[in-house]
mmCIF file as gemmi writes it, N, C-alpha and C atoms, coordinates in Angstrom:
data_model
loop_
_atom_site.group_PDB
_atom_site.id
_atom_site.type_symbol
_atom_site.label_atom_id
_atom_site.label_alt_id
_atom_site.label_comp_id
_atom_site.label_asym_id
_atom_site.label_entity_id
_atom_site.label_seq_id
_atom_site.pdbx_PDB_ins_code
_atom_site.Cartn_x
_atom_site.Cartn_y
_atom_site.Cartn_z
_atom_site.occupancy
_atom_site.B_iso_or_equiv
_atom_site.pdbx_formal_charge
_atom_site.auth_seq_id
_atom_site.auth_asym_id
_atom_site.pdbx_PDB_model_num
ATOM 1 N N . UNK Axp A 1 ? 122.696 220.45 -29.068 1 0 ? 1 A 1
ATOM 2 C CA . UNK Axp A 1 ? 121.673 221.397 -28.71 1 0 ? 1 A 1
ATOM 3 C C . UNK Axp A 1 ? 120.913 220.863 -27.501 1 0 ? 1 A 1
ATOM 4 N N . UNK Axp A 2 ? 120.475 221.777 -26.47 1 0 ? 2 A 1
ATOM 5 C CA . UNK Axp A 2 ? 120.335 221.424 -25.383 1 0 ? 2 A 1
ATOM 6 C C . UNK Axp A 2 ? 118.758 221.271 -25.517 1 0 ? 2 A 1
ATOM 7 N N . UNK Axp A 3 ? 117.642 220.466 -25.209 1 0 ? 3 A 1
ATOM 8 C CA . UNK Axp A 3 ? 116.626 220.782 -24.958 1 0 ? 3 A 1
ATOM 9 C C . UNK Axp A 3 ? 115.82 221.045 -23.716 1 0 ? 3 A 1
ATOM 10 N N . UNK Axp A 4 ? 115.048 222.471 -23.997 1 0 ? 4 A 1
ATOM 11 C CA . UNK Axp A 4 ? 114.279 223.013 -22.977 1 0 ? 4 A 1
ATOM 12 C C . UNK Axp A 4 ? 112.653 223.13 -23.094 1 0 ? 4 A 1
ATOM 13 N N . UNK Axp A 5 ? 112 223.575 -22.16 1 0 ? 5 A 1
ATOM 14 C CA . UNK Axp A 5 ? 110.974 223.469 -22.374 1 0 ? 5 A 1
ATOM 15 C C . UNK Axp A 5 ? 109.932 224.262 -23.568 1 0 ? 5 A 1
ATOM 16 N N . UNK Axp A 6 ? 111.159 225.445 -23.586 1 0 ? 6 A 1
ATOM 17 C CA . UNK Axp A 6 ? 110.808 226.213 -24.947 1 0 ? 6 A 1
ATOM 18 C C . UNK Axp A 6 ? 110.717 225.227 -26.391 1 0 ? 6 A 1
ATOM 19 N N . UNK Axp A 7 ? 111.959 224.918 -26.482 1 0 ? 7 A 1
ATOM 20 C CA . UNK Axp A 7 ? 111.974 224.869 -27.965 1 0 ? 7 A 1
ATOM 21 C C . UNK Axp A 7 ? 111.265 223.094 -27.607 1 0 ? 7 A 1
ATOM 22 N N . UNK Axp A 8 ? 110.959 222.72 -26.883 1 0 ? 8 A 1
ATOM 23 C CA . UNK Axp A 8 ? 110.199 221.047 -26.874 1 0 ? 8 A 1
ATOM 24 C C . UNK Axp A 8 ? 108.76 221.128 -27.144 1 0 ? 8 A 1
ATOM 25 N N . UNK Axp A 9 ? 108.424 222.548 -26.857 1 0 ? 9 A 1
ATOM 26 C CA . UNK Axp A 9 ? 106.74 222.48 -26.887 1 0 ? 9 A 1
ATOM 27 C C . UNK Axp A 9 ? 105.975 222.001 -28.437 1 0 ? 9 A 1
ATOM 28 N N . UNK Axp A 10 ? 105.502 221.032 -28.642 1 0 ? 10 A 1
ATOM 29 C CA . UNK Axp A 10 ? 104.953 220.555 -29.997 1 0 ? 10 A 1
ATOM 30 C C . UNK Axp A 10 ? 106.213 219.81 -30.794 1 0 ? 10 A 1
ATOM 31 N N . UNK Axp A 11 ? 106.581 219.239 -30.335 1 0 ? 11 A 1
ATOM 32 C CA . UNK Axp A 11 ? 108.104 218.656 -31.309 1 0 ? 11 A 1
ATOM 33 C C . UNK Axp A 11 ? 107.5 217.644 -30.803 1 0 ? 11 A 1
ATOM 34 N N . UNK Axp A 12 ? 107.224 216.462 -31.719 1 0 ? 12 A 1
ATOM 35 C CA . UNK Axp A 12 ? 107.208 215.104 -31.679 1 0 ? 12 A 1
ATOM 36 C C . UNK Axp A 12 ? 108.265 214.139 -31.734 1 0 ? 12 A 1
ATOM 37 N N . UNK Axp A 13 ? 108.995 213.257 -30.622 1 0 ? 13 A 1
ATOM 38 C CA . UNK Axp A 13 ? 110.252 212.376 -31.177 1 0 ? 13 A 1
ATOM 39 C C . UNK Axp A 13 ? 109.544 211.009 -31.262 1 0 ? 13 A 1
ATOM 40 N N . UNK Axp A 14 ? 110.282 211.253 -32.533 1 0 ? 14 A 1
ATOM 41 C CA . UNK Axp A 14 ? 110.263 209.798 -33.493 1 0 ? 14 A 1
ATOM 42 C C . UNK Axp A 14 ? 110.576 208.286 -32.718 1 0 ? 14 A 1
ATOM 43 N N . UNK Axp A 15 ? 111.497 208.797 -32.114 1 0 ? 15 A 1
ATOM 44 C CA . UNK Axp A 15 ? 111.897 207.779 -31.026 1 0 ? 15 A 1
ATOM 45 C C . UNK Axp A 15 ? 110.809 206.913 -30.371 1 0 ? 15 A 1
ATOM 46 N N . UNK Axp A 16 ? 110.291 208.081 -29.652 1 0 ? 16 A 1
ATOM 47 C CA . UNK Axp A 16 ? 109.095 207.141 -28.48 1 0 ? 16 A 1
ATOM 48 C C . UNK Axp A 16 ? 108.092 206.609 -29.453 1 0 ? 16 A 1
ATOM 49 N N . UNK Axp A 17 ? 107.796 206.861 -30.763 1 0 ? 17 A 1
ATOM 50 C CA . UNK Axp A 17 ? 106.682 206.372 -31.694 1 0 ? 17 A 1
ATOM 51 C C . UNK Axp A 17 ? 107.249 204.848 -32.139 1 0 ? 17 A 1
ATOM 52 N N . UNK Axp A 18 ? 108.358 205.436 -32.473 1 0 ? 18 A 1
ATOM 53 C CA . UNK Axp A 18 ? 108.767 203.806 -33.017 1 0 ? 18 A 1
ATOM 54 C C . UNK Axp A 18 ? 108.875 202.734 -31.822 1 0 ? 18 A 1
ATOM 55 N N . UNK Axp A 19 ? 109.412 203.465 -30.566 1 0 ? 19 A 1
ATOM 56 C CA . UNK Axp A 19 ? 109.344 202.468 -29.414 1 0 ? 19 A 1
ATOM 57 C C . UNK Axp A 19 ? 108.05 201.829 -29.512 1 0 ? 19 A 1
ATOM 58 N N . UNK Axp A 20 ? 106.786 202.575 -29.359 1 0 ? 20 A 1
ATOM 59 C CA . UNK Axp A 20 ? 105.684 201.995 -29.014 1 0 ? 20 A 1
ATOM 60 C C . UNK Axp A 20 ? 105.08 201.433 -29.634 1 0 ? 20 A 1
ATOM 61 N N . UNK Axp A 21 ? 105.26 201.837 -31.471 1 0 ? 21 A 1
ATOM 62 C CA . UNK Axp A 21 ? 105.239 201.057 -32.104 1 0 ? 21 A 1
ATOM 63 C C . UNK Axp A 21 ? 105.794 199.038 -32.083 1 0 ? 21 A 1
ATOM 64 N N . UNK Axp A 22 ? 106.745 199.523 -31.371 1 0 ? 22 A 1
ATOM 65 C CA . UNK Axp A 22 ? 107.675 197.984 -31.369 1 0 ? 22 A 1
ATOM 66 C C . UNK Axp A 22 ? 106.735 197.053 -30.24 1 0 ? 22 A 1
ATOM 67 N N . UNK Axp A 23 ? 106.799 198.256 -28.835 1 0 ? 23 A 1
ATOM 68 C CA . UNK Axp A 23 ? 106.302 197.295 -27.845 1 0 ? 23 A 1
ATOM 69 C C . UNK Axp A 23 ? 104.67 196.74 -28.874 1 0 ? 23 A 1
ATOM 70 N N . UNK Axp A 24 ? 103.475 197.261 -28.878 1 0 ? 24 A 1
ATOM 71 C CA . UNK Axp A 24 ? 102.191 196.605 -29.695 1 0 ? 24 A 1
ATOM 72 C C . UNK Axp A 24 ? 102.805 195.919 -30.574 1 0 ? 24 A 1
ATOM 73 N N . UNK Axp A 25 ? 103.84 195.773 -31.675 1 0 ? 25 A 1
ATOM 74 C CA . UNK Axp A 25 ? 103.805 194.958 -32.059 1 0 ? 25 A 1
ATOM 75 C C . UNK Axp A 25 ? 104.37 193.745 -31.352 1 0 ? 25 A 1
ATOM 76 N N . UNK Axp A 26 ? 105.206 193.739 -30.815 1 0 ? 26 A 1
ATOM 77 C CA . UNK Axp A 26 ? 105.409 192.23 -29.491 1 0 ? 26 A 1
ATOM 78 C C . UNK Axp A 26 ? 104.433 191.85 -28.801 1 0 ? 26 A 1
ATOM 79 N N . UNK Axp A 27 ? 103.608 192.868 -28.597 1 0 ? 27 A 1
ATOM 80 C CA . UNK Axp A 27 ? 102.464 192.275 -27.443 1 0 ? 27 A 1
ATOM 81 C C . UNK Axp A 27 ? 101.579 191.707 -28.105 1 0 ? 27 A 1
ATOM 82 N N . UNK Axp A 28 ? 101.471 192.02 -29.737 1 0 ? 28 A 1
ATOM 83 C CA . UNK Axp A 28 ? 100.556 191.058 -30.585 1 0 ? 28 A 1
ATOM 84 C C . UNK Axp A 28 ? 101.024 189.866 -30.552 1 0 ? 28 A 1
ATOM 85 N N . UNK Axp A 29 ? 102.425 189.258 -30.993 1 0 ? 29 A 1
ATOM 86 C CA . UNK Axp A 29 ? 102.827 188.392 -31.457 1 0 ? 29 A 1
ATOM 87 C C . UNK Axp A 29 ? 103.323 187.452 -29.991 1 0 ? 29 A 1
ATOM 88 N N . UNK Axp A 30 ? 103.494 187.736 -28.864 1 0 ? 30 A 1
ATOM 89 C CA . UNK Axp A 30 ? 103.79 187.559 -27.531 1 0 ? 30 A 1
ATOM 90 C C . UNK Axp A 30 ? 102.209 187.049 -26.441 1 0 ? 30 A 1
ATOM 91 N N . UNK Axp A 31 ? 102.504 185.95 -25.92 1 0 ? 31 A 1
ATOM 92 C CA . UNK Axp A 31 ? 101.151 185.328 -25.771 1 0 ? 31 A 1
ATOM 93 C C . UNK Axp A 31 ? 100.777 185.713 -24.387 1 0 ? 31 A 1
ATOM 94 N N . UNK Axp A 32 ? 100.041 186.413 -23.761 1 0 ? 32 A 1
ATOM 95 C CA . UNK Axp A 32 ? 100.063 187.019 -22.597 1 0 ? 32 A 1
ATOM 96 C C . UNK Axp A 32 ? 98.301 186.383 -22.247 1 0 ? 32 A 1
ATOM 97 N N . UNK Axp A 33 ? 98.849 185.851 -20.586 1 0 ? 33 A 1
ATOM 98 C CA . UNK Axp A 33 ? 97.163 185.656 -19.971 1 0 ? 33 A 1
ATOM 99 C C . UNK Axp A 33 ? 97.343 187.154 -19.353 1 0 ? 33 A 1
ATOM 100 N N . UNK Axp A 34 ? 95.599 187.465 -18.91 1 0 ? 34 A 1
ATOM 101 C CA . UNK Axp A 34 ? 94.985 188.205 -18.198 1 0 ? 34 A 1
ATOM 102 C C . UNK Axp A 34 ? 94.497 187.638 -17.046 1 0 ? 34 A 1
ATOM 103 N N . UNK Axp A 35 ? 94.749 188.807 -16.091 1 0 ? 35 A 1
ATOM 104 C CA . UNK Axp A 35 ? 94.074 188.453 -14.553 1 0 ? 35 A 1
ATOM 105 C C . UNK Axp A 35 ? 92.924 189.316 -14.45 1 0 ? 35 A 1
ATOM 106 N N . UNK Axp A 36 ? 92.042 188.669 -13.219 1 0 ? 36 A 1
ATOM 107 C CA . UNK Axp A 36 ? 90.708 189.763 -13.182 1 0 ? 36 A 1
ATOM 108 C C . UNK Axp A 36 ? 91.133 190.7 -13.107 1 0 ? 36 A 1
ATOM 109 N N . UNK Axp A 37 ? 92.136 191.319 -12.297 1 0 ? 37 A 1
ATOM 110 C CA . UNK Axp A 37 ? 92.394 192.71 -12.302 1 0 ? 37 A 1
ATOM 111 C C . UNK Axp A 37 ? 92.858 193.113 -13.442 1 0 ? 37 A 1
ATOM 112 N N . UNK Axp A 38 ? 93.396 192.362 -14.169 1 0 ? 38 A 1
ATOM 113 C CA . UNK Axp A 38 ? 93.655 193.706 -15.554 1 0 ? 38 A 1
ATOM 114 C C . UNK Axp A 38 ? 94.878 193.631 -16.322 1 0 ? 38 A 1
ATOM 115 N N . UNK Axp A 39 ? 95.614 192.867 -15.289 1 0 ? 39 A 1
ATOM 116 C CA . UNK Axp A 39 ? 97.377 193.201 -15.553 1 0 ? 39 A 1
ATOM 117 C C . UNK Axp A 39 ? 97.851 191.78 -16.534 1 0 ? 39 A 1
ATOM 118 N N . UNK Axp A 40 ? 98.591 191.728 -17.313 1 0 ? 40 A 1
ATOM 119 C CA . UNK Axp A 40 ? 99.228 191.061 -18.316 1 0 ? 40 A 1
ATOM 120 C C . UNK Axp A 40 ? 100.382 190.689 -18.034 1 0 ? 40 A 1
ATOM 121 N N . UNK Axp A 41 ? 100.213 188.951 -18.175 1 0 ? 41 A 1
ATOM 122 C CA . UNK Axp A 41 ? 101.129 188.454 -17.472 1 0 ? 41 A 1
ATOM 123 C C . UNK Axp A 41 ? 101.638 187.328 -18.62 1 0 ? 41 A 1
ATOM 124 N N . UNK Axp A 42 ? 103.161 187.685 -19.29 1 0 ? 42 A 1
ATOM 125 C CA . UNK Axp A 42 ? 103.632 187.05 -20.452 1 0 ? 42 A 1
ATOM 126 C C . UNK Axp A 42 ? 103.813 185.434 -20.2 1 0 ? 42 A 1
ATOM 127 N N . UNK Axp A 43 ? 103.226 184.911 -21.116 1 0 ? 43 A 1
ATOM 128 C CA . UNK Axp A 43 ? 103.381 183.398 -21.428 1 0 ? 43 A 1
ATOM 129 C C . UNK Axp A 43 ? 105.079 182.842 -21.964 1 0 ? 43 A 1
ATOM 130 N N . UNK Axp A 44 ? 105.839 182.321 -20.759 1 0 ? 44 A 1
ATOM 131 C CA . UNK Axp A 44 ? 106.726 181.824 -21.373 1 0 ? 44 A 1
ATOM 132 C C . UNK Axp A 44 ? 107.072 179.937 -21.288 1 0 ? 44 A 1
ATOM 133 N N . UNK Axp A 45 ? 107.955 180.107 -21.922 1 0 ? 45 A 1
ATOM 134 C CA . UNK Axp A 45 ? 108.057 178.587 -22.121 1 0 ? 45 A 1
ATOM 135 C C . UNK Axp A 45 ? 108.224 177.465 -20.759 1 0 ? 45 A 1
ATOM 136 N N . UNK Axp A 46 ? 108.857 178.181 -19.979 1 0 ? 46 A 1
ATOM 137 C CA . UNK Axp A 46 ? 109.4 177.395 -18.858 1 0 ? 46 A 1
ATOM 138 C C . UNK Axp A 46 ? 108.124 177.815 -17.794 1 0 ? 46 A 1
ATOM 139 N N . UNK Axp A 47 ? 107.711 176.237 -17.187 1 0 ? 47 A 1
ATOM 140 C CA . UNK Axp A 47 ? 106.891 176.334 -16.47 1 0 ? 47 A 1
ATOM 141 C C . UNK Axp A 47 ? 107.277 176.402 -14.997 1 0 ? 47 A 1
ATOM 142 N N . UNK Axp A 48 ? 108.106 176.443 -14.836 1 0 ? 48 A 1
ATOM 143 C CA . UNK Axp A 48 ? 108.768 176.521 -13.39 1 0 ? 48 A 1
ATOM 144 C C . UNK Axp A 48 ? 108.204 178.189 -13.281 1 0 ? 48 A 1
ATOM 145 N N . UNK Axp A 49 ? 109.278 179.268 -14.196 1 0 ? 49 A 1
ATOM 146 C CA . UNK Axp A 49 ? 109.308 180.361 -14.18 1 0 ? 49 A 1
ATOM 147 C C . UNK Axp A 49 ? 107.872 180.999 -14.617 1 0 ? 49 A 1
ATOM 148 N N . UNK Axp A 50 ? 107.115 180.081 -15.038 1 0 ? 50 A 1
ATOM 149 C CA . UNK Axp A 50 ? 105.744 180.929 -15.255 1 0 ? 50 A 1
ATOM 150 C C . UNK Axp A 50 ? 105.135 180.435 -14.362 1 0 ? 50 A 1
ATOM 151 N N . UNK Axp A 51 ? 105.084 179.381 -13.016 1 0 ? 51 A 1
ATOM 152 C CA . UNK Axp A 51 ? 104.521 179.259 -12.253 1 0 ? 51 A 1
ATOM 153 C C . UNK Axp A 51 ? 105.003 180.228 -10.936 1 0 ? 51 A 1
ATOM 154 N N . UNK Axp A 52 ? 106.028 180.582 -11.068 1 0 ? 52 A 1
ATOM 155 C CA . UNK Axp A 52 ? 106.742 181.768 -10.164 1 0 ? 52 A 1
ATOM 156 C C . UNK Axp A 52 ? 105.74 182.922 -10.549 1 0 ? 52 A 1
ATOM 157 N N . UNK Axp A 53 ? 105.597 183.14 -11.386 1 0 ? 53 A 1
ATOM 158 C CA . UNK Axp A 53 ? 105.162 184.345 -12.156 1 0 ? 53 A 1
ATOM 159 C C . UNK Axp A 53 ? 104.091 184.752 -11.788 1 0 ? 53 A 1
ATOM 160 N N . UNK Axp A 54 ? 103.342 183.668 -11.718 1 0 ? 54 A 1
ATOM 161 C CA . UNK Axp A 54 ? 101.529 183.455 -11.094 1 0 ? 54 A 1
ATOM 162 C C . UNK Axp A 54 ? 101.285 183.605 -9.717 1 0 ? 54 A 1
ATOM 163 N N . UNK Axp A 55 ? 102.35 182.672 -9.286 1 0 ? 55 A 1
ATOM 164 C CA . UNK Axp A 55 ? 102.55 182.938 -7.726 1 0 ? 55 A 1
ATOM 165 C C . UNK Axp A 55 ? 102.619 184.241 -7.137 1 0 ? 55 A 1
ATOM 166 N N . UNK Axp A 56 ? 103.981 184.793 -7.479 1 0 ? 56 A 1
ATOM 167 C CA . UNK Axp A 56 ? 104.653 186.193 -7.112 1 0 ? 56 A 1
ATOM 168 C C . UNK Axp A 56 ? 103.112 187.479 -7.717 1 0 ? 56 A 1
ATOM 169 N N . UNK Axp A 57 ? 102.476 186.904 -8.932 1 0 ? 57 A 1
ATOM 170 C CA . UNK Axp A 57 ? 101.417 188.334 -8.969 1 0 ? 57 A 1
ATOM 171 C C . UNK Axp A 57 ? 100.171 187.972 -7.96 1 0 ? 57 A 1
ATOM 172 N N . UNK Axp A 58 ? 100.507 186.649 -7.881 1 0 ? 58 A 1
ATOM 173 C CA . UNK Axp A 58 ? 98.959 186.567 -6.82 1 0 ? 58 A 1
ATOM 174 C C . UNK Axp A 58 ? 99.236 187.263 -5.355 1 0 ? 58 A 1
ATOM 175 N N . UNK Axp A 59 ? 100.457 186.681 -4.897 1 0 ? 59 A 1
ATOM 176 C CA . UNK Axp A 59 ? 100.857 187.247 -3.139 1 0 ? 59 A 1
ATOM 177 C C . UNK Axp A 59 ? 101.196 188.877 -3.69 1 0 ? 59 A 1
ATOM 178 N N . UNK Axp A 60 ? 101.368 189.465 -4.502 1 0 ? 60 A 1
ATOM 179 C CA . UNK Axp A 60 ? 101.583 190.678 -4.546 1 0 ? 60 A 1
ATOM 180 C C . UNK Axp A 60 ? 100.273 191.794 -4.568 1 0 ? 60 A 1
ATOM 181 N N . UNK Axp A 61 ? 99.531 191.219 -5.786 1 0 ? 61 A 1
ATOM 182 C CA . UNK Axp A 61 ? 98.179 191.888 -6.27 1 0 ? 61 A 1
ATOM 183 C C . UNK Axp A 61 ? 96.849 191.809 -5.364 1 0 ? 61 A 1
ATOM 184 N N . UNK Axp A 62 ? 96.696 190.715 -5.07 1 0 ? 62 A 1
ATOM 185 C CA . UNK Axp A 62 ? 95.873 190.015 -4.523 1 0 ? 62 A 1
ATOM 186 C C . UNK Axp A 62 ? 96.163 189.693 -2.782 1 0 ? 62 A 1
ATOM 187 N N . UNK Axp A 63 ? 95.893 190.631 -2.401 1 0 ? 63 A 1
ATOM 188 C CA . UNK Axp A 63 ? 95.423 190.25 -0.734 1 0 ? 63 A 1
ATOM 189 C C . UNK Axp A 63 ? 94.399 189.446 -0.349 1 0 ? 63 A 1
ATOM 190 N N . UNK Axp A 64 ? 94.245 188.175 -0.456 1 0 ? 64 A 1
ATOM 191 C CA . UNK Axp A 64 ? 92.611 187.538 0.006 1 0 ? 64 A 1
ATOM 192 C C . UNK Axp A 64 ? 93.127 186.433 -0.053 1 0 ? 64 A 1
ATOM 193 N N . UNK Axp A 65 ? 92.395 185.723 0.865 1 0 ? 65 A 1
ATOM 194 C CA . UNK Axp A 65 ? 92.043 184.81 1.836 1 0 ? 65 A 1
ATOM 195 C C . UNK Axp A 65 ? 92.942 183.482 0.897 1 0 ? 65 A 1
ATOM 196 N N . UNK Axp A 66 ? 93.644 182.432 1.802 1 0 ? 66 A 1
ATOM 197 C CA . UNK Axp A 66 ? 94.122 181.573 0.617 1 0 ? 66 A 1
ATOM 198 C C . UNK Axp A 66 ? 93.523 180.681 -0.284 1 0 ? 66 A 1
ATOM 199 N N . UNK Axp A 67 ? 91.989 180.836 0.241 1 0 ? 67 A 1
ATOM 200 C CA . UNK Axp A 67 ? 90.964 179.895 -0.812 1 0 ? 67 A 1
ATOM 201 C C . UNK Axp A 67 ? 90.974 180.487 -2.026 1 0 ? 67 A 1
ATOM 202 N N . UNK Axp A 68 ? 90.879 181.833 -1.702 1 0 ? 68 A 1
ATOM 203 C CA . UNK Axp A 68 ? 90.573 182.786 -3.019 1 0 ? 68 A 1
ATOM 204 C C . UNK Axp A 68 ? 92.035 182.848 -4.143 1 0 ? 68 A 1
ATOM 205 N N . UNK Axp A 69 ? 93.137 182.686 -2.9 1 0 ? 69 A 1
ATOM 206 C CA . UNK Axp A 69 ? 94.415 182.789 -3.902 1 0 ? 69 A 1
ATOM 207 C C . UNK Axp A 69 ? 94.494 181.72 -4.783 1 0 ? 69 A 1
ATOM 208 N N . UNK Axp A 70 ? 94.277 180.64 -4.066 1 0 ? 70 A 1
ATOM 209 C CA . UNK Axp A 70 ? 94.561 179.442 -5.192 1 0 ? 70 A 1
ATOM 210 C C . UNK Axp A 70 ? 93.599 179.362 -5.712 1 0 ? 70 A 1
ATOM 211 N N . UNK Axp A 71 ? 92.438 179.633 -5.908 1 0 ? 71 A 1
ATOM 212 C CA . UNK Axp A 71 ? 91.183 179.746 -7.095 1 0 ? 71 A 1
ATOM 213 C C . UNK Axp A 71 ? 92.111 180.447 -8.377 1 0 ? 71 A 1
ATOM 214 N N . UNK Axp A 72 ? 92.354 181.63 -7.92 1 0 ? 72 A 1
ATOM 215 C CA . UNK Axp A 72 ? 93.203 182.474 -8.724 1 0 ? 72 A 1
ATOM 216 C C . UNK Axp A 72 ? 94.277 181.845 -9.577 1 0 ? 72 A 1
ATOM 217 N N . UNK Axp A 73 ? 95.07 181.39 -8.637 1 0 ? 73 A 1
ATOM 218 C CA . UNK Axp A 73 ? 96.453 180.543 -9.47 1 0 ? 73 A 1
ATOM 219 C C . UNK Axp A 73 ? 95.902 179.806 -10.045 1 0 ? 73 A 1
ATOM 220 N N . UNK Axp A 74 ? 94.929 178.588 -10.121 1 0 ? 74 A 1
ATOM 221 C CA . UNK Axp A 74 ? 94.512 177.716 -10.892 1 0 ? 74 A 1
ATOM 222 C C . UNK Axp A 74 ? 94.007 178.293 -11.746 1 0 ? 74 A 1
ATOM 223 N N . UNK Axp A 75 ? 93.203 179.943 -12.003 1 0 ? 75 A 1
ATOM 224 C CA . UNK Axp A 75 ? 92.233 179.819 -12.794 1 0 ? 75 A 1
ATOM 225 C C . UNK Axp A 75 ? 93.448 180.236 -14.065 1 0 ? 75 A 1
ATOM 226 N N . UNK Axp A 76 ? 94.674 181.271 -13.432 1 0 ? 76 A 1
ATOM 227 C CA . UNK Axp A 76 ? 95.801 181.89 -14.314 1 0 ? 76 A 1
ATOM 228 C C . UNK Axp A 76 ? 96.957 180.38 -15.064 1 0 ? 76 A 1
ATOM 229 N N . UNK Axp A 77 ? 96.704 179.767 -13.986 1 0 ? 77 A 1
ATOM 230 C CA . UNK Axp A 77 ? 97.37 178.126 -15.29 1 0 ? 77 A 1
ATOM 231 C C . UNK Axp A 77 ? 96.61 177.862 -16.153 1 0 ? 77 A 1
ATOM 232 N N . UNK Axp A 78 ? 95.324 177.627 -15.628 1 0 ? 78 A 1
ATOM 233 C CA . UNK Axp A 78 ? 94.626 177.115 -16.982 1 0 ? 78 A 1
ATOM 234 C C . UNK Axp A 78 ? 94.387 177.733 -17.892 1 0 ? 78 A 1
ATOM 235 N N . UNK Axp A 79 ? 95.049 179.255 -18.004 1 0 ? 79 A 1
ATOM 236 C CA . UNK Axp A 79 ? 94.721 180.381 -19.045 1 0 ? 79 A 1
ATOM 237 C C . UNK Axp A 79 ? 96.137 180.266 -19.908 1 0 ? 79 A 1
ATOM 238 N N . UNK Axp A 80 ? 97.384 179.762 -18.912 1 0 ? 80 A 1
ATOM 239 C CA . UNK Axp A 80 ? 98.608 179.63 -19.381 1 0 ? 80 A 1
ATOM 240 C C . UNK Axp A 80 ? 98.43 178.325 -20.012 1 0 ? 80 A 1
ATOM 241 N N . UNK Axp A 81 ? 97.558 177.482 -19.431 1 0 ? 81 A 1
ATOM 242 C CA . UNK Axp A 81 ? 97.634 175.737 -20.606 1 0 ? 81 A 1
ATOM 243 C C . UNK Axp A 81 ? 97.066 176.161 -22.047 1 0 ? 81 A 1
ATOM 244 N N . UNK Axp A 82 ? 95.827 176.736 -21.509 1 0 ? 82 A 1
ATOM 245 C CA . UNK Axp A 82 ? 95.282 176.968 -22.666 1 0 ? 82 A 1
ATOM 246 C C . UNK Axp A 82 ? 95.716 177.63 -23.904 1 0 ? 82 A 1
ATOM 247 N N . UNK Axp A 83 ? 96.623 178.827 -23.602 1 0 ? 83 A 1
ATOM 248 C CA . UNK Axp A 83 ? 97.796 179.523 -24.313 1 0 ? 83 A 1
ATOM 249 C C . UNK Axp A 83 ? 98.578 178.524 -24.986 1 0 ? 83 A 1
ATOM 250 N N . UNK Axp A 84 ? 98.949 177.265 -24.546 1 0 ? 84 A 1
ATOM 251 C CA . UNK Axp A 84 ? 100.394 176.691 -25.032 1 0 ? 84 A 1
ATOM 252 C C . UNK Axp A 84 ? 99.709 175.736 -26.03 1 0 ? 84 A 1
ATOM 253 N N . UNK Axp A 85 ? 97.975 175.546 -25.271 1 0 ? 85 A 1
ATOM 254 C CA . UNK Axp A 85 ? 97.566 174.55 -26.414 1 0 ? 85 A 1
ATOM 255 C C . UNK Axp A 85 ? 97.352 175.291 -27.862 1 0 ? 85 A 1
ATOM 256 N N . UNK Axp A 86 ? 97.089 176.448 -27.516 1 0 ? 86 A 1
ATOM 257 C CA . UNK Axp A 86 ? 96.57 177.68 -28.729 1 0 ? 86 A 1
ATOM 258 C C . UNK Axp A 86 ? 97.754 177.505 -29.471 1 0 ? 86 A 1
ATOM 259 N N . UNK Axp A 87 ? 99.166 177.399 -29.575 1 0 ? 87 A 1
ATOM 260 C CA . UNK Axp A 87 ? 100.788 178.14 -29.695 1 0 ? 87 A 1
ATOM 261 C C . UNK Axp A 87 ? 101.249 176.575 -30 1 0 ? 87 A 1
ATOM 262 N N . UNK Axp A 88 ? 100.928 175.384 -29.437 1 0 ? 88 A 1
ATOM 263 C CA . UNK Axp A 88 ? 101.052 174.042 -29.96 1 0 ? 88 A 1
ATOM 264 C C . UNK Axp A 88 ? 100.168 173.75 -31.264 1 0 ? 88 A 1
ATOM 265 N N . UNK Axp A 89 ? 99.211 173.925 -31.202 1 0 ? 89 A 1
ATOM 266 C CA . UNK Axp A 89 ? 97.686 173.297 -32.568 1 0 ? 89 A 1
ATOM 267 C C . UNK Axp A 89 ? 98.709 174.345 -33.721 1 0 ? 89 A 1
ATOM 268 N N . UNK Axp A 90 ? 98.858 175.925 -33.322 1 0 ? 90 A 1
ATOM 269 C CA . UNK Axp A 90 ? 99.445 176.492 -34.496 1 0 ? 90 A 1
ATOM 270 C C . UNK Axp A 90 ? 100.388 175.684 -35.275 1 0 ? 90 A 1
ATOM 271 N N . UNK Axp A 91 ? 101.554 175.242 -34.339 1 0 ? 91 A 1
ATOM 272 C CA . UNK Axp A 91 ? 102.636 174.774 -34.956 1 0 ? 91 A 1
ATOM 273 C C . UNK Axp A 91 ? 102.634 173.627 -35.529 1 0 ? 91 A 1
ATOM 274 N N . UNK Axp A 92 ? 101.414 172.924 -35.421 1 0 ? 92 A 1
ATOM 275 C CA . UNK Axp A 92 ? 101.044 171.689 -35.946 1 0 ? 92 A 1
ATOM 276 C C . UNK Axp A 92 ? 100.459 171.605 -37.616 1 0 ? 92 A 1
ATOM 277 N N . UNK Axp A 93 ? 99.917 173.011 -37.773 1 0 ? 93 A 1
ATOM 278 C CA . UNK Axp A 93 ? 99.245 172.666 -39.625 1 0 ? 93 A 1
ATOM 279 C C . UNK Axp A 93 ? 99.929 173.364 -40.365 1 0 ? 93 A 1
């Protein structure tokens, strides 16, 4: 059955609920810093690739001056240390 805009009007799919359901639940359990601007930036294990990560959103997001960039990158590591210390103490008791 083909869907159109007729017969779609008020039909809820189950689909996109359970999707979004799934994504909130990962984003609970998934350790993500925040930048001033807003955007969520996932905590992963490898620090190479999460220092890429910081990098690449700062030269992307952030147009300003390079004092201001590396304020930035430092302030987004120490949100990523602080994460691993949060995700280390857990696994410890």
């Amino acid at each position: 059955m083909l869907l159109n805009k007729k017969n779609t009007k008020g039909t809820k799919f189950s689909f996109n609920r359970r999707h979004q359901r799934k994504v909130t639940v990962h984003k609970r359990r998934m350790p993500i810093v925040r930048c001033v601007c807003g955007s969520e930036i996932l905590v992963v294990p490898d620090l190479k690739a999460m220092n890429l990560a910081i990098t690449n959103h700062v030269a992307t997001k952030h147009k300003t001056t390079p004092g201001d960039s590396e304020r930035l990158t430092e302030f987004l590591a120490e949100q990523v240390l602080f994460e691993a210390t949060k995700i280390n103490m857990s696994t410890l008791e």
